[in-house]
PyMOL Python script that loads the backbone (N, CA, C, O; Angstrom):
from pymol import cmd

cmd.read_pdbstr("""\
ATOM      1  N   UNK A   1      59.262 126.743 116.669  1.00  0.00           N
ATOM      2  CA  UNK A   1      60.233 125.805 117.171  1.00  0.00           C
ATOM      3  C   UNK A   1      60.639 124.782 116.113  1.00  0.00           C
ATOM      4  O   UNK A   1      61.712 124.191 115.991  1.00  0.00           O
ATOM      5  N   UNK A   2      59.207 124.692 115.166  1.00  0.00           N
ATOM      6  CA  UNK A   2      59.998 123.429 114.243  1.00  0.00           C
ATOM      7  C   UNK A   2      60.896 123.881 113.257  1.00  0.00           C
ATOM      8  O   UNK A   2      61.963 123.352 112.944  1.00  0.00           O
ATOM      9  N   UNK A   3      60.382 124.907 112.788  1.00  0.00           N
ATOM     10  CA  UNK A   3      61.834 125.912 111.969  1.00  0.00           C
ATOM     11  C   UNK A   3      62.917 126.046 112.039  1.00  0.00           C
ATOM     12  O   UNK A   3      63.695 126.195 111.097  1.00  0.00           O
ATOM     13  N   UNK A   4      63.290 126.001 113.772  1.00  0.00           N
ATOM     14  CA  UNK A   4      64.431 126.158 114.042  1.00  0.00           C
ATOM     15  C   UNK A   4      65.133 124.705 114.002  1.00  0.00           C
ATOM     16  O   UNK A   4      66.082 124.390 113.285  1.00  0.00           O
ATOM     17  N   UNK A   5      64.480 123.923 114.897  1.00  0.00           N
ATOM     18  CA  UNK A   5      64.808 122.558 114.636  1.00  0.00           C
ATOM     19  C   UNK A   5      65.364 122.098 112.888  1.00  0.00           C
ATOM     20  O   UNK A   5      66.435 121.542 112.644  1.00  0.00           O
ATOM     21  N   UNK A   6      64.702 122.355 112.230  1.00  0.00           N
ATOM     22  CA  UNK A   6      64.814 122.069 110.908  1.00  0.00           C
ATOM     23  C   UNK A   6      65.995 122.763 110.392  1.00  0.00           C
ATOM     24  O   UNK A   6      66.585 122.260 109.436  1.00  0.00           O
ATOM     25  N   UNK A   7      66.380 123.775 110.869  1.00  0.00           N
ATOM     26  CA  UNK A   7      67.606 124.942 110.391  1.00  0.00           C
ATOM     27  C   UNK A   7      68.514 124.626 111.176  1.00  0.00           C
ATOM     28  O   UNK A   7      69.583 124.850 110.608  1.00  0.00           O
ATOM     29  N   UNK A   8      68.741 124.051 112.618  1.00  0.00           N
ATOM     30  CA  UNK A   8      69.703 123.489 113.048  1.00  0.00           C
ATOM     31  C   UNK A   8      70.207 121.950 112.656  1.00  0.00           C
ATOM     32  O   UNK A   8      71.291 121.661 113.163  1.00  0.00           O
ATOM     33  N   UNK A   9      69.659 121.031 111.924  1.00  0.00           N
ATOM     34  CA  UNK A   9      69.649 119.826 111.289  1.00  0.00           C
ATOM     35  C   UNK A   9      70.384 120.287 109.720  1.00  0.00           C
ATOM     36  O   UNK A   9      71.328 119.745 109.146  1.00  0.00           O
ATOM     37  N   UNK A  10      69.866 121.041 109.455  1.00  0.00           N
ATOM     38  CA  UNK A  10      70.303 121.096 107.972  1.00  0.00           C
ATOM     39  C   UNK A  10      71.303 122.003 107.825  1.00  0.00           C
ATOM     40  O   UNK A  10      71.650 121.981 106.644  1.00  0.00           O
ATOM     41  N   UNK A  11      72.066 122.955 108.581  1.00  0.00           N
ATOM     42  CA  UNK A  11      73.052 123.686 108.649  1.00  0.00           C
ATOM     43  C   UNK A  11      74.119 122.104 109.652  1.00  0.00           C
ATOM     44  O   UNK A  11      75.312 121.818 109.549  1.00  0.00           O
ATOM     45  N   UNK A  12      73.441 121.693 110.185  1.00  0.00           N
ATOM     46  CA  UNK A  12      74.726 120.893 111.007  1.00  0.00           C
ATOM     47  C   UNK A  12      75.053 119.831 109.392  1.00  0.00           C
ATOM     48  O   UNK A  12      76.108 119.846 108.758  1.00  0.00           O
ATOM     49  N   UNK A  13      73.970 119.108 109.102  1.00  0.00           N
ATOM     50  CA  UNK A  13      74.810 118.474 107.837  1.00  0.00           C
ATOM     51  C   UNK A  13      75.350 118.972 107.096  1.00  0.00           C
ATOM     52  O   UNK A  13      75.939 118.162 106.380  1.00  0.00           O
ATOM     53  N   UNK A  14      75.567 120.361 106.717  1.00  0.00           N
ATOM     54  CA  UNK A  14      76.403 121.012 105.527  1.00  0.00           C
ATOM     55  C   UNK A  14      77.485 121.322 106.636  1.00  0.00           C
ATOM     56  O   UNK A  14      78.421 121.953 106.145  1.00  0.00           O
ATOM     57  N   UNK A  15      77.631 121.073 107.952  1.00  0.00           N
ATOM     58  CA  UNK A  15      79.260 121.287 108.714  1.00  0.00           C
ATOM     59  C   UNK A  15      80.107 120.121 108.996  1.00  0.00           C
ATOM     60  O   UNK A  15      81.319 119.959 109.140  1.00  0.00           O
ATOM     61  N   UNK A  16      79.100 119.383 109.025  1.00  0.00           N
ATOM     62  CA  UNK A  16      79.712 117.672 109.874  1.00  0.00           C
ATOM     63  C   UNK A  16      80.807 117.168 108.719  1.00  0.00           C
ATOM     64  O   UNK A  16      81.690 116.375 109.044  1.00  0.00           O
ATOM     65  N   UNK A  17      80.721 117.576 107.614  1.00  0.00           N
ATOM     66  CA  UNK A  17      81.476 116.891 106.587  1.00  0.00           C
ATOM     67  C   UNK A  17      82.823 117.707 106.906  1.00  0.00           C
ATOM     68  O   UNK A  17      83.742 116.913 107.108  1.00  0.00           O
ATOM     69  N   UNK A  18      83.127 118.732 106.988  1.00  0.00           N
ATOM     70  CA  UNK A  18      83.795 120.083 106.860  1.00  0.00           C
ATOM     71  C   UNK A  18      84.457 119.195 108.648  1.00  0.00           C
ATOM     72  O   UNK A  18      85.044 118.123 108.494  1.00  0.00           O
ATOM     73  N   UNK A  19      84.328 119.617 109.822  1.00  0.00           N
ATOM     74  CA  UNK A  19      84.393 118.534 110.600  1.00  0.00           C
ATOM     75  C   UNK A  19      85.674 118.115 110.777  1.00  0.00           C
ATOM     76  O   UNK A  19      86.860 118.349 111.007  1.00  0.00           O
ATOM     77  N   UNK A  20      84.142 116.831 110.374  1.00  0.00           N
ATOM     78  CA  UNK A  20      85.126 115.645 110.012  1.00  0.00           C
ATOM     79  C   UNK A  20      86.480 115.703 108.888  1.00  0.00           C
ATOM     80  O   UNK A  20      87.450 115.101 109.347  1.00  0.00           O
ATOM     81  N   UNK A  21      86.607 116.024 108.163  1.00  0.00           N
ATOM     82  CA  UNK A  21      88.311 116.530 107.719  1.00  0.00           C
ATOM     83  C   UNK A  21      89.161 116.756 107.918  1.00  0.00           C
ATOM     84  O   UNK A  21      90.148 116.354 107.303  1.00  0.00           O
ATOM     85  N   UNK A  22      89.162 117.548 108.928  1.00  0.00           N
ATOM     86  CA  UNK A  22      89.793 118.551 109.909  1.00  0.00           C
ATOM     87  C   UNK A  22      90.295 117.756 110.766  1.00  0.00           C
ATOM     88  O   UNK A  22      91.454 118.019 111.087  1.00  0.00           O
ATOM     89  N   UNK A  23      89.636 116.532 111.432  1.00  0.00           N
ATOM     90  CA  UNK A  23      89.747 115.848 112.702  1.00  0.00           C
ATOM     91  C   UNK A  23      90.399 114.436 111.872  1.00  0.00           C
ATOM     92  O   UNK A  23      91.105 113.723 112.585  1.00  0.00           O
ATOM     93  N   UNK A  24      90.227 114.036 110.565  1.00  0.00           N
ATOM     94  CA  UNK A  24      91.050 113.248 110.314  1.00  0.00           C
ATOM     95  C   UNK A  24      92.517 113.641 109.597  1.00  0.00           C
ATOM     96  O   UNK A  24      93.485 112.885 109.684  1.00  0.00           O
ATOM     97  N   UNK A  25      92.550 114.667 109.022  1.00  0.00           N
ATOM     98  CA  UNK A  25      93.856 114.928 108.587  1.00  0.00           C
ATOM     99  C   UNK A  25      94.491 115.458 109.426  1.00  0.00           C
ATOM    100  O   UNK A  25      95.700 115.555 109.219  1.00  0.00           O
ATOM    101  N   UNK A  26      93.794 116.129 110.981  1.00  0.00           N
ATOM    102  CA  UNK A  26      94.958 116.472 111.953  1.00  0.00           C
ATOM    103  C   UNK A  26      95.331 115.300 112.462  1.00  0.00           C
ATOM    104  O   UNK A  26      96.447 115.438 112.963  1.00  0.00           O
ATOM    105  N   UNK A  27      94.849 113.981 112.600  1.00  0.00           N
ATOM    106  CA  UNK A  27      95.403 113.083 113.488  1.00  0.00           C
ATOM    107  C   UNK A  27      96.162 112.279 112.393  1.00  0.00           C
ATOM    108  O   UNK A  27      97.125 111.615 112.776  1.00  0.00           O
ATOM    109  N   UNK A  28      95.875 112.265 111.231  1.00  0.00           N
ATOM    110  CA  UNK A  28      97.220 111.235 110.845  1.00  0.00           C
ATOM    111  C   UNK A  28      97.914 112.317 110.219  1.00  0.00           C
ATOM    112  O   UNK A  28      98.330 111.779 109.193  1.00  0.00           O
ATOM    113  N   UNK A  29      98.355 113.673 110.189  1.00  0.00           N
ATOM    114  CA  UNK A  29      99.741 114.131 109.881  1.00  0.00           C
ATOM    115  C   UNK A  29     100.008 114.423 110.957  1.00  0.00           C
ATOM    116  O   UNK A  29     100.972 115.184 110.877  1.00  0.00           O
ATOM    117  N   UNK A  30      99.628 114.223 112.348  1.00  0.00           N
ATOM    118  CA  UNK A  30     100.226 114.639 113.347  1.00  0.00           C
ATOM    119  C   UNK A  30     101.079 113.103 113.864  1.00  0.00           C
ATOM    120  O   UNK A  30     102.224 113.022 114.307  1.00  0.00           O
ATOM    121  N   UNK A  31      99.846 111.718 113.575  1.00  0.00           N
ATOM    122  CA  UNK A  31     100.448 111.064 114.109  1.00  0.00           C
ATOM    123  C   UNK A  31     101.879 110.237 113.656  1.00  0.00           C
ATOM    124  O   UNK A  31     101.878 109.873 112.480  1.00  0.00           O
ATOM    125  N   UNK A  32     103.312 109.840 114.594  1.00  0.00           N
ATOM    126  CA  UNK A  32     104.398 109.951 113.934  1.00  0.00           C
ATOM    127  C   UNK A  32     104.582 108.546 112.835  1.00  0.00           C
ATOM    128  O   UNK A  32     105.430 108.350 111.965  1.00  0.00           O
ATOM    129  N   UNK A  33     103.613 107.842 113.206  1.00  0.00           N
ATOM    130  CA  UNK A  33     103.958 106.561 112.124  1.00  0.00           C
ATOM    131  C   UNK A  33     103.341 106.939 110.677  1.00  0.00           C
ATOM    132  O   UNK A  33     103.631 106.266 109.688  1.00  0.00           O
ATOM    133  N   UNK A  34     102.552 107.951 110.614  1.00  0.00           N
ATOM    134  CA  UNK A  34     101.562 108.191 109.311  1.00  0.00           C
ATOM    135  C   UNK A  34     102.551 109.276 108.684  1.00  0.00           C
ATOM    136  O   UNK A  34     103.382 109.274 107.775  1.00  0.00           O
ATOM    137  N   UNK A  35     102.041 110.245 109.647  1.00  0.00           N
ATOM    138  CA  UNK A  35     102.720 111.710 109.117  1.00  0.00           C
ATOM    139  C   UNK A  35     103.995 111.978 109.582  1.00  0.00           C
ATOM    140  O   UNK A  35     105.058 111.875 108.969  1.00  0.00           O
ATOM    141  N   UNK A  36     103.735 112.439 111.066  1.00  0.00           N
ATOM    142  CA  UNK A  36     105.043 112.951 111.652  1.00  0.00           C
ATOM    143  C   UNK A  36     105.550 114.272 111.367  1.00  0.00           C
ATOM    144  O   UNK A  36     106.722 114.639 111.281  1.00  0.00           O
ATOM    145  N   UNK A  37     104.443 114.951 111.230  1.00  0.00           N
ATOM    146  CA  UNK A  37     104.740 116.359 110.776  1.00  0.00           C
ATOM    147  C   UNK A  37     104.380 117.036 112.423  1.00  0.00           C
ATOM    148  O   UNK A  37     103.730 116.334 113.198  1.00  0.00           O
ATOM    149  N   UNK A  38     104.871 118.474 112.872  1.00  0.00           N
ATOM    150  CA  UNK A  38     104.872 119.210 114.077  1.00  0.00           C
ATOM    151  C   UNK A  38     103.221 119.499 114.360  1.00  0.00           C
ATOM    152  O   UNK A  38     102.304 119.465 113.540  1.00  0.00           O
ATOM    153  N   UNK A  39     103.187 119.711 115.401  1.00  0.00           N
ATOM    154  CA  UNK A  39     101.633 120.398 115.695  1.00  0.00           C
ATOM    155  C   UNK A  39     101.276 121.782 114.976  1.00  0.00           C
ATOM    156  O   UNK A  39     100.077 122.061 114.989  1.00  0.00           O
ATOM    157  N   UNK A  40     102.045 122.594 114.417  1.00  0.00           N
ATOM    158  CA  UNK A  40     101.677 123.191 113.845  1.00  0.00           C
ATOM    159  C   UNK A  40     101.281 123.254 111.902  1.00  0.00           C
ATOM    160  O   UNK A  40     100.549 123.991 111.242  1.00  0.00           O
ATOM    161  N   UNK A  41     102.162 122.122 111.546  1.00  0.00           N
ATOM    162  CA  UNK A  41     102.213 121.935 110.759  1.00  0.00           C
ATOM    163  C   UNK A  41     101.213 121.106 110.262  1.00  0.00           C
ATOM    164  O   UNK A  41     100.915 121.426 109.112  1.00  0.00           O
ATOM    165  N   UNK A  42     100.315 119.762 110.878  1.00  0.00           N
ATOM    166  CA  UNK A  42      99.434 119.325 111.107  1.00  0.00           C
ATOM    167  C   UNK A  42      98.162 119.884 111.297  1.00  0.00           C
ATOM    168  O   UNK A  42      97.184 119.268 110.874  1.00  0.00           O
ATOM    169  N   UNK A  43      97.989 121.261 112.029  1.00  0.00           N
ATOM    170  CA  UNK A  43      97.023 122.078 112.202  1.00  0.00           C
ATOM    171  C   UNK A  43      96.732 122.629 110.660  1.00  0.00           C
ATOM    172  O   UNK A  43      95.727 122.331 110.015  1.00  0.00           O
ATOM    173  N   UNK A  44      97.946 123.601 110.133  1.00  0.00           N
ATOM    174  CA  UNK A  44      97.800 123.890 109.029  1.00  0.00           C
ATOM    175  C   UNK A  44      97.306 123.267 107.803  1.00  0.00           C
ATOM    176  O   UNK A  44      96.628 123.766 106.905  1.00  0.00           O
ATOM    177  N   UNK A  45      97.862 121.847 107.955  1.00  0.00           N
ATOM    178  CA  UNK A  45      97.144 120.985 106.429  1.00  0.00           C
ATOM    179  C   UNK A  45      95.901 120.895 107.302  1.00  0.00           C
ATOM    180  O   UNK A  45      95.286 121.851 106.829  1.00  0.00           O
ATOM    181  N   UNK A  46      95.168 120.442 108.177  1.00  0.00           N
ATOM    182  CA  UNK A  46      93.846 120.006 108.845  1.00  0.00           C
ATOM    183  C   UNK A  46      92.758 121.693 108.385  1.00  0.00           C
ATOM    184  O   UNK A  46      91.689 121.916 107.816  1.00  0.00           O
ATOM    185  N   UNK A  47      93.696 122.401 108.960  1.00  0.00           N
ATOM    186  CA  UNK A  47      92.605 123.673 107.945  1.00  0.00           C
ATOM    187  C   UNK A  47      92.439 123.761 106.641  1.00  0.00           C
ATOM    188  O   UNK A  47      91.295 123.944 106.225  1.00  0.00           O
ATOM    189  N   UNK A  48      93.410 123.663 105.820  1.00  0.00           N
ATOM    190  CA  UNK A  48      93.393 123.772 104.201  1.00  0.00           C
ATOM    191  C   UNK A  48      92.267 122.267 103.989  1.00  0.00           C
ATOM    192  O   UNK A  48      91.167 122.308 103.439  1.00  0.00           O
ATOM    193  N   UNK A  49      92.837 121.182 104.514  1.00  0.00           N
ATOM    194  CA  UNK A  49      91.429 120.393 103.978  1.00  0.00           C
ATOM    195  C   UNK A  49      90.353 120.703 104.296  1.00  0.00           C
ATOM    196  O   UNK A  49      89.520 120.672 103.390  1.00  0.00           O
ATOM    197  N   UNK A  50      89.899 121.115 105.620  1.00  0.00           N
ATOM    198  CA  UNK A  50      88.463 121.594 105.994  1.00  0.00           C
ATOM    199  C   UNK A  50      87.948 122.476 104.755  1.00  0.00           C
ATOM    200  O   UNK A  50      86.931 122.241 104.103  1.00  0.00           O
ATOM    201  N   UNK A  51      88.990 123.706 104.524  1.00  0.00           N
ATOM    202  CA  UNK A  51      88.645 124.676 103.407  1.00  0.00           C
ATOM    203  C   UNK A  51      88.326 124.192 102.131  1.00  0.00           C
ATOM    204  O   UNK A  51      87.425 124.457 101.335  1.00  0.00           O
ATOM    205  N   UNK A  52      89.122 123.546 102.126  1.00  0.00           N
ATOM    206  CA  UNK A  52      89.019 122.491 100.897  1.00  0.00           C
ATOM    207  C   UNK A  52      87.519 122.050 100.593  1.00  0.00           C
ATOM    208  O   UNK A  52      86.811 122.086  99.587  1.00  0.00           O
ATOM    209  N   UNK A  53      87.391 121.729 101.565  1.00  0.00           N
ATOM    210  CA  UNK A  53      86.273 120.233 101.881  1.00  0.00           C
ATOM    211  C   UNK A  53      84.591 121.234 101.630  1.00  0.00           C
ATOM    212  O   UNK A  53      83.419 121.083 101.286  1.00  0.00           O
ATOM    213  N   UNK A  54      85.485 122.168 102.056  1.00  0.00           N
ATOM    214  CA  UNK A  54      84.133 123.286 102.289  1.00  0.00           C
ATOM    215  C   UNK A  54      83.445 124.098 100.904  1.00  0.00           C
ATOM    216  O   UNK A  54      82.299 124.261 100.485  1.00  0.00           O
ATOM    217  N   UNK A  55      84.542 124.419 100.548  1.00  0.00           N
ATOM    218  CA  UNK A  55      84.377 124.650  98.820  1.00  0.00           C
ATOM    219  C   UNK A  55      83.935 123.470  97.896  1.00  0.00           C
ATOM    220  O   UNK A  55      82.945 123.782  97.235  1.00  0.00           O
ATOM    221  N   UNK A  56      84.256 122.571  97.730  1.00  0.00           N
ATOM    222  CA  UNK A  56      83.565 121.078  97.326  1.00  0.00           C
ATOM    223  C   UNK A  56      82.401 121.357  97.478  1.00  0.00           C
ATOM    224  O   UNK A  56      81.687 121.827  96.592  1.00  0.00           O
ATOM    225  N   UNK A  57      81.970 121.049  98.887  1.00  0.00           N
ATOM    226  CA  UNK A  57      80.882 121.006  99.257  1.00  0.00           C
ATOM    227  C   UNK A  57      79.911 122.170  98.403  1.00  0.00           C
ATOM    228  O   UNK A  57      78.874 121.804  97.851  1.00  0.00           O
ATOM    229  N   UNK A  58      80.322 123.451  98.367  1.00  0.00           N
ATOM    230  CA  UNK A  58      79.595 124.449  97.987  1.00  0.00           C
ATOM    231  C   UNK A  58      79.871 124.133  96.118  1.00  0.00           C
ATOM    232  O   UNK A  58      78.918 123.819  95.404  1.00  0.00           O
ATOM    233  N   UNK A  59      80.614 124.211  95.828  1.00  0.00           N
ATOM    234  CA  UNK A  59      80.607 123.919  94.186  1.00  0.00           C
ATOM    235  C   UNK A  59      79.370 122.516  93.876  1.00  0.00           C
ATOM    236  O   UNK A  59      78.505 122.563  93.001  1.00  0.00           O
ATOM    237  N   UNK A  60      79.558 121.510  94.704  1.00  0.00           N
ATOM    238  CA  UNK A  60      79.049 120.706  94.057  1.00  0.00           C
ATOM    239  C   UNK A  60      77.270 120.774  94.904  1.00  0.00           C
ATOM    240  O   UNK A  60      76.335 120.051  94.562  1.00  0.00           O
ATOM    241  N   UNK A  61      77.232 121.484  95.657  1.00  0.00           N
ATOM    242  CA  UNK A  61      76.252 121.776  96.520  1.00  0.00           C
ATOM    243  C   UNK A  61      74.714 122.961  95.654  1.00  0.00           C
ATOM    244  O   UNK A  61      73.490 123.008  95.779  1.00  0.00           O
ATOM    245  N   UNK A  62      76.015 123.891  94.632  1.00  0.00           N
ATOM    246  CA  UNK A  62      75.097 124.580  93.556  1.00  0.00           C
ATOM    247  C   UNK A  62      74.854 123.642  92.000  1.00  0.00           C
ATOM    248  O   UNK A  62      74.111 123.826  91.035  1.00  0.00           O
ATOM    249  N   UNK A  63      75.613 122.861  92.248  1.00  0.00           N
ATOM    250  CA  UNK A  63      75.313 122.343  91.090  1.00  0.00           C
ATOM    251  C   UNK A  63      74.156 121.527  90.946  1.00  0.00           C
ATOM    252  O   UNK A  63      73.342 121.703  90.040  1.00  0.00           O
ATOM    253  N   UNK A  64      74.013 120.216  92.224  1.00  0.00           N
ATOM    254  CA  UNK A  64      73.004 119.984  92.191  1.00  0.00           C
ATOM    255  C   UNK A  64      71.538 120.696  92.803  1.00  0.00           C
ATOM    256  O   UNK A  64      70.390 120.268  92.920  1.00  0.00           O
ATOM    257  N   UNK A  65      72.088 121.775  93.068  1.00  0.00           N
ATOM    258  CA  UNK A  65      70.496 122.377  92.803  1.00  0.00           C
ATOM    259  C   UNK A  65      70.204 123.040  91.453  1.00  0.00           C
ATOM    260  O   UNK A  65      69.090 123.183  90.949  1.00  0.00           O
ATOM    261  N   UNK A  66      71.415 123.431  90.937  1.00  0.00           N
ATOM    262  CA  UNK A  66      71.105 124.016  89.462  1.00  0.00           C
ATOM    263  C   UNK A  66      70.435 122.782  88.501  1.00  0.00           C
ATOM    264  O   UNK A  66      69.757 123.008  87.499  1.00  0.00           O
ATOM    265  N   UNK A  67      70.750 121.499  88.990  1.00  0.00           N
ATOM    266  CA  UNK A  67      70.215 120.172  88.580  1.00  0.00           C
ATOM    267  C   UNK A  67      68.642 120.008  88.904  1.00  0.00           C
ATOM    268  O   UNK A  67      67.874 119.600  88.032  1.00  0.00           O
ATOM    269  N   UNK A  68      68.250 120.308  90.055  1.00  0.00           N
ATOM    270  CA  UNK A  68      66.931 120.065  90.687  1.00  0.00           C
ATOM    271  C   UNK A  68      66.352 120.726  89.894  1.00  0.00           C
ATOM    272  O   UNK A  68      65.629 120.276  89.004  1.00  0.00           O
ATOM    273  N   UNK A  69      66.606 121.970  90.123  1.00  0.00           N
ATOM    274  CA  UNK A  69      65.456 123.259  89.287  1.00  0.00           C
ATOM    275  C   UNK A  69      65.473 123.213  87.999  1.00  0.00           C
ATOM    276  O   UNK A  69      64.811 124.069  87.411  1.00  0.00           O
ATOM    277  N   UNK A  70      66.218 122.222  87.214  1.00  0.00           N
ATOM    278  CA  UNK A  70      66.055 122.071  86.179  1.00  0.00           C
ATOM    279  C   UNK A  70      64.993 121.137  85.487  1.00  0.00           C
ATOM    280  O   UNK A  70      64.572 121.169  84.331  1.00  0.00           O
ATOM    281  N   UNK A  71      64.648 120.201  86.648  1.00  0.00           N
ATOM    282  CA  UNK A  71      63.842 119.109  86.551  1.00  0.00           C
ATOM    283  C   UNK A  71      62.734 119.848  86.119  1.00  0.00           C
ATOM    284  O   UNK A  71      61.670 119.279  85.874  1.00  0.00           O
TER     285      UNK A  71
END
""", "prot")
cmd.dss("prot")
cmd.show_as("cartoon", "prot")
cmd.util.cbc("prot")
cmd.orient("prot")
């Protein structure tokens, strides 16, 4: 049980960032004083940043372990 616990904690922090992206760039290009772009169009940039956000994460995610194991 604690395994799992531990694998559901540490897979949710490598998503929450990814997320959260998604949920802020859909609401201000959707909303009309910020963005004002269509619901679909808003959806679309809100995925490319998630993707975005997600690759980051993984580039800079091997690096610092290529950092650790170097210690």
């Amino acid at each position: 049980m604690l395994e799992f616990s531990a694998a559901t904690i540490q897979s949710i922090q490598l998503t929450v960032p990814i997320h959260v992206s998604f949920c802020l760039v859909l609401y201000l290009a959707a909303v009309p004083e910020i963005g004002g772009l269509t619901g679909l169009q808003a959806w679309g940039l809100a995925i490319a940043a998630s993707l975005l956000m997600g690759l980051l994460l993984e580039i800079f995610g091997q690096r610092l372990r290529r950092l650790a194991l170097a210690r």
